[in-house]
N, C-alpha and C positions, 0 to 999 in steps of 0.2 A: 504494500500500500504506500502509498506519498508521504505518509510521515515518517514511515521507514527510511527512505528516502532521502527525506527533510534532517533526518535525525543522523543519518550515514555524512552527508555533507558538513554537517556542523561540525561532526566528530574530525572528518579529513582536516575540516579547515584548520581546528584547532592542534590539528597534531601539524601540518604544515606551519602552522606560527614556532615550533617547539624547532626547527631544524633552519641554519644557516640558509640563504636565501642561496648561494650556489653550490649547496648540498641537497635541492631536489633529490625527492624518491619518485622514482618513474613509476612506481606501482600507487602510489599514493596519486599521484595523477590521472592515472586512469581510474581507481576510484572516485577522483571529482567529477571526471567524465561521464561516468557511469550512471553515478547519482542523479547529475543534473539530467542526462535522458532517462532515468526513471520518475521525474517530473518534470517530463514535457521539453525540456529546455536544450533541443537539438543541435542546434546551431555553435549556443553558448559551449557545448562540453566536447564540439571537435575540437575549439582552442588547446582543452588539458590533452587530448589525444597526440596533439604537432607538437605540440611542448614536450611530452614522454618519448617521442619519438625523435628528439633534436640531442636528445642524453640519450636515448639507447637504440641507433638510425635500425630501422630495421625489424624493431619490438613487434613479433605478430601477435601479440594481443591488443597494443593500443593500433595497429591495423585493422584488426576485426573489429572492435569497436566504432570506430573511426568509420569507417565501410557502415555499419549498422546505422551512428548519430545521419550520417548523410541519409541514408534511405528513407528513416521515419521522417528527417526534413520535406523530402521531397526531390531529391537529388540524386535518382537513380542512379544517370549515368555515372557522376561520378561517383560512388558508394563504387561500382561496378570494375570501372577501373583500378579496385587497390585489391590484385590479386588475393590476397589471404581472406578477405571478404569474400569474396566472390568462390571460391571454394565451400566457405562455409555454409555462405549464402543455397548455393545450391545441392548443400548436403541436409547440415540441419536446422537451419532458421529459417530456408525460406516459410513454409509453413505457419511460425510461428510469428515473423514481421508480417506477415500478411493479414493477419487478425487485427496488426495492432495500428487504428488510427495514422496514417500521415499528414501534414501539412494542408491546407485545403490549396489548390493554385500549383501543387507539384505536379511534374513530367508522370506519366502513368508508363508502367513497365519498368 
């Protein structure tokens, strides 16, 4: 539920204030990520995705995710383009992003 959510990002935030600002945790990132697309906020949580990804080039987990914030945006194509998404996409999420609300005004497919 959203406060779960609500309640996950407060916690990231709070542990992110606890650590040196150019000692980033790339995992703690994509937890902001995360959160902010489990309430709605697609767009805002690729930022944390390119940020995890600028400290560890390559992270396919803030890829797949990353691939995911894009989709629910409404941004297929590009979702589509970041291989590691798109594997998964077409293994085990498509299904379950297809359930879930996009953007109204986004590309269809």
């Amino acid at each position: 539920d959203l406060g779960r959510f609500r309640e996950a990002l407060d916690s990231l935030e709070k542990l992110e204030g606890i650590s040196p600002p150019e000692e980033k945790d790339p995992y703690v990132l994509i937890g902001k990520g995360y959160a902010l697309m489990g309430i709605g906020r697609y767009g805002e949580s690729v930022c944390f995705f390119d940020e995890a990804l600028t400290i560890v080039p390559g992270m396919k987990d803030a890829k797949v995710y990353k691939g995911m914030a894009l989709y629910l945006a409404g941004k297929c194509e590009a979702a589509m383009e970041i291989e590691p998404f798109r594997a998964e996409f077409m293994g085990r999420f498509r299904q379950e992003l297809e359930k879930r609300p996009r953007k109204p005004g986004g590309p269809e497919g």
